[in-house]
C-alpha positions as CSV (number, residue, x, y, z in Angstrom):
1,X,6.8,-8.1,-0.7
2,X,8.7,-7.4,2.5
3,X,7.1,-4.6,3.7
4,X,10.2,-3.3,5.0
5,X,11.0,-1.5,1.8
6,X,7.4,-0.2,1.7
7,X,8.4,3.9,2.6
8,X,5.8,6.4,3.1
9,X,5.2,8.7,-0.3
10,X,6.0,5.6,-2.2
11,X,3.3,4.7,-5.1
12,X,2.2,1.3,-4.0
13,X,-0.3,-1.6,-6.2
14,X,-3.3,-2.4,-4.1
15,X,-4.8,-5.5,-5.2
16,X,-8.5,-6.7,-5.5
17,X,-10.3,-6.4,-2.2
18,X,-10.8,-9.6,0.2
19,X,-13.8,-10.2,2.5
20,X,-12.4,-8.1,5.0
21,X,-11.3,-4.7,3.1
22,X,-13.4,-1.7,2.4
23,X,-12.2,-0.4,-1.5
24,X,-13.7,-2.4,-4.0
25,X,-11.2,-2.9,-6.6
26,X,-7.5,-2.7,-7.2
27,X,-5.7,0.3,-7.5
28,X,-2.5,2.1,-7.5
29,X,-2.0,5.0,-4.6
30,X,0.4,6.4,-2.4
31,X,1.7,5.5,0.9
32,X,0.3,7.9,3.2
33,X,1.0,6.1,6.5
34,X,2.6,3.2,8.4
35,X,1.9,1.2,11.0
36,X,4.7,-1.0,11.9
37,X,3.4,-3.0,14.5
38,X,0.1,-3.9,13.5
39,X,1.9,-4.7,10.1
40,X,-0.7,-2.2,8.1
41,X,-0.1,1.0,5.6
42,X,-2.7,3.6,4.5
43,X,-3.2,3.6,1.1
44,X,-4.2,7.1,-0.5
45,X,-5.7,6.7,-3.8
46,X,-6.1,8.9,-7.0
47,X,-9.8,9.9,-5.5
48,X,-8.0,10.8,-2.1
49,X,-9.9,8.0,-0.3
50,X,-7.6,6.4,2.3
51,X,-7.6,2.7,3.0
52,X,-5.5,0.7,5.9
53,X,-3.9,-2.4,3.7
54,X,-1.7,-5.0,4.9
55,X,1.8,-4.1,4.3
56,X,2.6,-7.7,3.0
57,X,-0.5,-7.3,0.0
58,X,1.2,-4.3,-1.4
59,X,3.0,-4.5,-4.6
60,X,6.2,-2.3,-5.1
61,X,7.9,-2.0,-8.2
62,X,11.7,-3.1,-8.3
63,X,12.7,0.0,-9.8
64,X,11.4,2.4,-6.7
65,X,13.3,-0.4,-4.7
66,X,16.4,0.2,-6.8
67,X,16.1,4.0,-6.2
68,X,16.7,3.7,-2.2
């Protein structure tokens, strides 16, 4: 995913966790935040946790794509 189509408010797939992240499964959430140069989003999920993905790890579905 080219995470310059990743917008903030945008439902976004997280996937399972690697070594290095903090949430301990995948999940579906909402893009809370961005931070471009670092390449990172938060993540809000259903819970309201927040969690700082990689944007290139995020899954977008081609139809929110479509919409912009």
């Amino acid at each position: 995913m080219n995470d310059n189509h990743i917008r903030v408010g945008q439902s976004a797939s997280v996937p399972d966790p690697n070594p290095t992240d903090i949430h301990h499964h995948a999940f579906v959430g909402t893009v809370a935040d961005m931070f471009p140069d670092k390449g990172t989003v938060i993540v809000e999920g259903r819970e309201s946790d927040s969690f700082e993905i990689e944007a290139g790890r995020l899954v977008v579905t081609l139809d929110e794509l479509n919409d912009r």
